[in-house]
C-alpha positions in Angstrom: 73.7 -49.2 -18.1 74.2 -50.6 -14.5 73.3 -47.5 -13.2 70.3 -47.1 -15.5 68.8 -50.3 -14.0 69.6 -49.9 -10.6 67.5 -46.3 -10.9 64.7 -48.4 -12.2 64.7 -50.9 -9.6 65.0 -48.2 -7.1 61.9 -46.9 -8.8 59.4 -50.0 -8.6 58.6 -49.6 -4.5 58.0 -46.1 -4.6 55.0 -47.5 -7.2 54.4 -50.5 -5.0 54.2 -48.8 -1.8 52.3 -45.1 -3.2 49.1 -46.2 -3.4 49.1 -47.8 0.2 49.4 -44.4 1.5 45.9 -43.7 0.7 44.7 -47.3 2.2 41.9 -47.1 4.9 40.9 -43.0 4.4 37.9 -41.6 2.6 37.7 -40.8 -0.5 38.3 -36.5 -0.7 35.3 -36.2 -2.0 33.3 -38.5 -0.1 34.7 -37.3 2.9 33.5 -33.5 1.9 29.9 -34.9 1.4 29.8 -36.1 5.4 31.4 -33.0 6.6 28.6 -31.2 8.3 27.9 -28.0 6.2 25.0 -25.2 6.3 22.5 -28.0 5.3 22.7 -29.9 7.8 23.4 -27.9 11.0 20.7 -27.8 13.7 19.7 -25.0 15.6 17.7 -24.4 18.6 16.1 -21.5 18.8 14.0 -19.5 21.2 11.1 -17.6 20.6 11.2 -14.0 22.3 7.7 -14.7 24.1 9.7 -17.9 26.0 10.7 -16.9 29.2 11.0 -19.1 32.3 8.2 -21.5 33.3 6.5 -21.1 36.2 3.5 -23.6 37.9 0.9 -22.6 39.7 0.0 -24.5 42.8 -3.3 -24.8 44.4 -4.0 -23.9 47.9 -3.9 -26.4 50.6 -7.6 -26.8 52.0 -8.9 -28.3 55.0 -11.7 -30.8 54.7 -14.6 -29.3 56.5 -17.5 -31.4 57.1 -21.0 -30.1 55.4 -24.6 -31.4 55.8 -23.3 -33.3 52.4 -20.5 -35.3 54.1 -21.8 -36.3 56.8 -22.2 -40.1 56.6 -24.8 -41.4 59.5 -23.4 -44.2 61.7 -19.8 -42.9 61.5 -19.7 -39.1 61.9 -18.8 -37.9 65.3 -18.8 -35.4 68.2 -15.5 -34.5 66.8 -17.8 -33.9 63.1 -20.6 -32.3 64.5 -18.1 -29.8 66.4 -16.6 -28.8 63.5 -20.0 -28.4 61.4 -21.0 -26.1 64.2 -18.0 -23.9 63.3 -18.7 -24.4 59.5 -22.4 -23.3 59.5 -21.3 -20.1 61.8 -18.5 -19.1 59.1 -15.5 -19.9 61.8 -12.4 -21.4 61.5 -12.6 -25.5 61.8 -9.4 -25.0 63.9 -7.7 -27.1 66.5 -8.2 -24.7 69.2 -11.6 -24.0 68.3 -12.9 -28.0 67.3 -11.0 -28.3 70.9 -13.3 -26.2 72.9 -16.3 -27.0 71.3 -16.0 -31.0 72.4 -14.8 -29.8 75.3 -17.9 -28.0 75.5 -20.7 -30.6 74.9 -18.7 -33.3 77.3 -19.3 -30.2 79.5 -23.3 -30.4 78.9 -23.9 -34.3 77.7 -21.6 -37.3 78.2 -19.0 -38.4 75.7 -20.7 -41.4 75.0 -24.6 -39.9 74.6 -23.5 -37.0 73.2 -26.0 -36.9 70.8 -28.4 -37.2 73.6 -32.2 -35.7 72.3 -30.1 -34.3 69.4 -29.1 -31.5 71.3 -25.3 -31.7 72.3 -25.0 -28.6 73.6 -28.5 -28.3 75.4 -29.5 -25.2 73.2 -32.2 -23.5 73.9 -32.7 -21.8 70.3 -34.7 -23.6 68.0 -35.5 -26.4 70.5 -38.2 -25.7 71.7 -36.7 -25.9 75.2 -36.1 -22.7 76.8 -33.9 -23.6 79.3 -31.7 -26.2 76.6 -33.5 -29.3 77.5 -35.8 -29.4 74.0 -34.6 -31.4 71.0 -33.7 -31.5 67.3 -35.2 -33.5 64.9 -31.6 -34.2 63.8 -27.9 -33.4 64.5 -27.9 -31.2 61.3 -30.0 -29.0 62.5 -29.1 -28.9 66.0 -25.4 -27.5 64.5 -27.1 -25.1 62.2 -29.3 -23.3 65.5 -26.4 -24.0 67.5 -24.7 -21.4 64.9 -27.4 -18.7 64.6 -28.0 -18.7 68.5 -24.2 -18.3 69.0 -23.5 -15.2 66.1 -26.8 -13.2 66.4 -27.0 -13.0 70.1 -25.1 -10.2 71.4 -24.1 -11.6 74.8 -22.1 -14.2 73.0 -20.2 -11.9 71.1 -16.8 -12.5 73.4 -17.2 -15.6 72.3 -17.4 -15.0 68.8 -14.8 -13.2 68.4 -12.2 -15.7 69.9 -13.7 -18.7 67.7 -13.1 -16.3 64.9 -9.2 -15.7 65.9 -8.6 -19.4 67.0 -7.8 -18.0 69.9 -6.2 -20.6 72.8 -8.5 -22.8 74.3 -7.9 -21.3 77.8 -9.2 -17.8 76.6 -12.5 -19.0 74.7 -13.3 -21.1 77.5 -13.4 -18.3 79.6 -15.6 -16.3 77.5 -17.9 -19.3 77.4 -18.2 -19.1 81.7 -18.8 -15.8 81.9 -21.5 -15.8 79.6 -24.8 -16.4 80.3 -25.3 -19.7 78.1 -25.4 -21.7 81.4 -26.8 -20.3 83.8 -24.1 -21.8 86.5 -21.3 -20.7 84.1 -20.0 -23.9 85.0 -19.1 -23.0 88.1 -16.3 -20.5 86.3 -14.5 -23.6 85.5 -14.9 -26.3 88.3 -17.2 -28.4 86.1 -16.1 -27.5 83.3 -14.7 -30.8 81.1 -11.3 -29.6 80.1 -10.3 -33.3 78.6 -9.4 -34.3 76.1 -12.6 -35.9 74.8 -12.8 -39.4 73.1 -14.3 -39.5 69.8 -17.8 -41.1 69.7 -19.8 -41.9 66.4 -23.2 -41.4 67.4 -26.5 -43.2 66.3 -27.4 -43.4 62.8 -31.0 -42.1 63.3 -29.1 -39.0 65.2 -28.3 -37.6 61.8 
């Protein structure tokens, strides 16, 4: 009978200290309901037609001065050089805006540029044969400028280096030799090969 209840003393923790065993986890089935199954499984799927992305990026452009952005009182040699280049369909290049300022301080000063509205003292459109008439307005005066330059044969040397951008050296030479003055600037001894400052002319110029 000893023996009977020490067994059943030795019995009591095993029921005391079972059930702490389960103490702190999930219930079984509880925990099967958060385990992620079919249902609830995300995927990410591509179409076929989904292939890498590519941007398209616009061209650079230069901003070339029209008859519409030129603002009167602050436009300059330095604009009206480049318009000239613009209206004839060449490039508004360093070389080329280069040699045509270098080009008017050659025929007017710097600081008159805009002198009878005729910086380069063309004859075409002028009413002065010999470049001495004048323009109504700097506009124009780039637009004849143009035409004179690109449908006259004998500037066609010319032409072609404005359209190639070519050094400033060579299209200045083509400039002297031709007959547009008729001292050809002395083949380079007066011509202005500065660098030219950058004058606004006159408001009523344009």
């Amino acid at each position: 009978m000893f023996a009977a209840a020490i067994a059943c003393f030795s019995l009591l923790p095993v029921f005391l200290i079972a059930p702490a065993a389960n103490a702190g986890e999930p219930d079984a089935r509880a925990a099967a309901s958060l385990a992620p199954g079919p249902s609830m499984s995300q995927v990410l799927a591509a179409g076929a037609s989904v292939g890498g992305v590519s941007a398209d990026r616009d061209g650079y452009t230069v901003n070339k001065p029209t008859e519409a952005t030129i603002a009167p009182g602050s436009s300059t040699n330095k604009d009206w050089a480049a318009l000239v280049l613009v209206d004839g369909g060449w490039p508004a290049s360093d070389n080329n805006v280069t040699v045509i300022l270098q080009w008017m301080d050659s025929e007017n000063s710097p600081q008159s540029w805009w002198l009878r509205n005729n910086p380069l003292n063309n004859g075409y459109g002028s009413g002065g044969g010999a470049g001495f008439g004048s323009y109504p307005e700097l506009v124009t005066a780039a637009r004849d400028a143009a035409l004179n330059l690109g449908t006259n044969s004998v500037y066609s040397q010319i032409i072609a280096d404005f359209a190639a951008s070519a050094p400033v050296a060579t299209t200045v030479s083509a400039i002297e030799a031709s007959p547009w003055a008729s001292s050809h600037y002395g083949y380079g001894s007066i011509w202005h090969g500065v660098d030219v400052p950058i004058v606004a002319a006159d408001s009523s110029a344009w």
